[in-house]
C-alpha positions in Angstrom: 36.6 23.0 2.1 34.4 20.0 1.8 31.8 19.2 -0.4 28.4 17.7 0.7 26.0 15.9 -1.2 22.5 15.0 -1.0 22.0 11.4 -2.8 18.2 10.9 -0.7 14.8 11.5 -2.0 14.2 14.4 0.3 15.2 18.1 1.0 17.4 18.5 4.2 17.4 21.6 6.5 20.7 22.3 8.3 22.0 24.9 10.6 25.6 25.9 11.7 26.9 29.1 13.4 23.8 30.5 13.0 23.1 30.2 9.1 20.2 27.5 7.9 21.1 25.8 4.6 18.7 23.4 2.8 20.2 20.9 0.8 17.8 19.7 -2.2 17.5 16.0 -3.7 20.6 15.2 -5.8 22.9 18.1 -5.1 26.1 19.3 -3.9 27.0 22.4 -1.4 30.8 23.3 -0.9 31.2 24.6 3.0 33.9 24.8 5.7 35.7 22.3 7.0 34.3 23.0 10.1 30.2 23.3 9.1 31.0 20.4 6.8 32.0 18.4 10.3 29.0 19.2 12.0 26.4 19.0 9.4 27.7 15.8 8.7 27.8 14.2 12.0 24.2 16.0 12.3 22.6 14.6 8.9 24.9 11.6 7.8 22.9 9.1 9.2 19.5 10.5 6.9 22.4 10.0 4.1 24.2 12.8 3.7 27.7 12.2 2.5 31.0 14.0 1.5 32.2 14.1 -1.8 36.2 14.2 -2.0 38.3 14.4 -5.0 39.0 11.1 -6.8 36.0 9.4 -4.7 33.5 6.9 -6.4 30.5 8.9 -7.0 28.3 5.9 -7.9 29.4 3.9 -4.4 28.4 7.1 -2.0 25.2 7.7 -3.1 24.4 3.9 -3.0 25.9 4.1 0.4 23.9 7.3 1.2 20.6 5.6 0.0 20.8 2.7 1.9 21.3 4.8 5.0 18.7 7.1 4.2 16.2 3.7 4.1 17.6 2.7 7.4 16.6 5.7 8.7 13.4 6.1 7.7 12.6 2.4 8.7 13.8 2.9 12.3 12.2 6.3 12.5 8.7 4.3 12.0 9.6 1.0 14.2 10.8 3.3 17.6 7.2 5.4 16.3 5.8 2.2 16.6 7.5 1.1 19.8 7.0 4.4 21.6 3.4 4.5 21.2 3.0 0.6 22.0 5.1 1.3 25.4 2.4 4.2 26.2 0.2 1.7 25.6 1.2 -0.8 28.0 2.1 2.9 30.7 -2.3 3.8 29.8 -0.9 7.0 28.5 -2.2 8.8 25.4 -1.7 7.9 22.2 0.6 10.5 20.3 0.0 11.1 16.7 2.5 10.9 14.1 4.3 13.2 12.5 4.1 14.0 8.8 7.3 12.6 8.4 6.5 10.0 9.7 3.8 8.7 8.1 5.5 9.8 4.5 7.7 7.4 5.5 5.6 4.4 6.6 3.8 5.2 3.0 7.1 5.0 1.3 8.5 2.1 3.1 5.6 0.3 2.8 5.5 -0.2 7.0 2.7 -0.2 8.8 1.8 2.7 11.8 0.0 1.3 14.8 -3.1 3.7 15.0 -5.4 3.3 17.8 -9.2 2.9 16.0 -7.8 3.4 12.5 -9.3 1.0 9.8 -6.2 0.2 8.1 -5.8 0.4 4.7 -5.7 -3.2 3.9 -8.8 -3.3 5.6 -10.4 -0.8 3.8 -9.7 -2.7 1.0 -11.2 -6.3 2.1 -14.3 -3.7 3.3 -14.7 -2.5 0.0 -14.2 -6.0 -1.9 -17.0 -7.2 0.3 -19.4 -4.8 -0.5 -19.0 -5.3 -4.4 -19.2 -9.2 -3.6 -22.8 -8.5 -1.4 -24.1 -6.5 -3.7 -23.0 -8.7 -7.1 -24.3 -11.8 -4.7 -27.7 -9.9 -4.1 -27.9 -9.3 -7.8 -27.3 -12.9 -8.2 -30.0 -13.9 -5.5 -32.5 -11.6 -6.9 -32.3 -13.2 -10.7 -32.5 -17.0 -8.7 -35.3 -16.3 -7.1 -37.0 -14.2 -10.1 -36.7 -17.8 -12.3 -37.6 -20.0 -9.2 -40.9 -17.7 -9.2 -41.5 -18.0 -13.3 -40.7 -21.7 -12.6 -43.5 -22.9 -9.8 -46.0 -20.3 -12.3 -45.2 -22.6 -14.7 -45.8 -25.7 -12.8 -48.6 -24.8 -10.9 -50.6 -24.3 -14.0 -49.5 -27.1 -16.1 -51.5 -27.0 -20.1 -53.4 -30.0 -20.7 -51.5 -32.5 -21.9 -52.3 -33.4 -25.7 -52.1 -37.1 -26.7 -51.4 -37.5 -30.0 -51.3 -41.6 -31.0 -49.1 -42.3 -33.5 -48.9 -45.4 -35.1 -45.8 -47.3 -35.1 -43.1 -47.0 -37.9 -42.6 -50.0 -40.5 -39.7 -51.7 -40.4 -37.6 -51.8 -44.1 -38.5 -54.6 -46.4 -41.3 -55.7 -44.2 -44.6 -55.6 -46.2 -48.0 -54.3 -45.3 -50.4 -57.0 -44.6 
């Protein structure tokens, strides 16, 4: 018997002699020597691993993570690649799966679309527009003063004179 366990993020979906098994984040499933074999030549490189008595638990699922991120990471780059070299062929672009872009989201990686605004771009779209519109704001207020402003100046009061005689100095006497 050998025991398999499931040390990714996601669920996996496995089939031998005929009978489907999913194997759910985090857990174990005891099976056959021989359905252990295949499932895990099938599914180790998504991170599947095989737990045997006496094993370090900690190091396998480390071990299983990191190959579960490998995978995902070169499941998106050969997306990537495939669609570039129908590109370059003028064949249609082909969309991804939604694996595929789980994992792009996950990984942080980017999926060359074809006349998709990317989400960075979005972004920078967005920011813009609040900058115009707090800049129009702005413009609006400038030109709302520059207008009070020349109102003000182009009817200027009369100016008042007032004389004033001059201030004595200390000490000094009035003559």
């Amino acid at each position: 018997m050998i025991v398999l366990y499931n040390p990714t993020d996601e669920s996996m979906t496995m089939q031998h002699a005929g009978i489907s098994r999913t194997l759910e984040p985090d857990t174990r499933l005891e099976v056959e020597d021989a359905c252990g074999k295949h499932v895990l030549n099938s599914h180790g490189m998504r991170g599947l691993c095989q737990l045997t008595y006496g094993c370090d638990e900690g190091k396998i699922q480390k071990e299983g993570i990191a190959r579960n991120y490998e995978f995902k990471k070169k499941q998106v780059v050969e997306y990537n690649q495939r669609n570039e070299n129908r590109k370059q062929m003028g064949l249609p672009y082909q969309p991804p799966t939604p694996h595929i872009k789980q994992y792009a989201i996950d990984l942080g990686l980017e999926l060359l679309e074809p006349f998709a605004v990317r989400d960075a771009e979005r972004k920078a779209i967005s920011d813009s527009k609040e900058e115009n519109t707090e800049l129009r704001e702005m413009v609006a207020n400038l030109a709302r003063q520059v207008a009070e402003m020349t109102k003000a100046m182009s009817n200027p009061p009369e100016p008042k004179i007032v004389y004033r005689a001059p201030a004595r100095r200390k000490g000094s006497k009035k003559v």
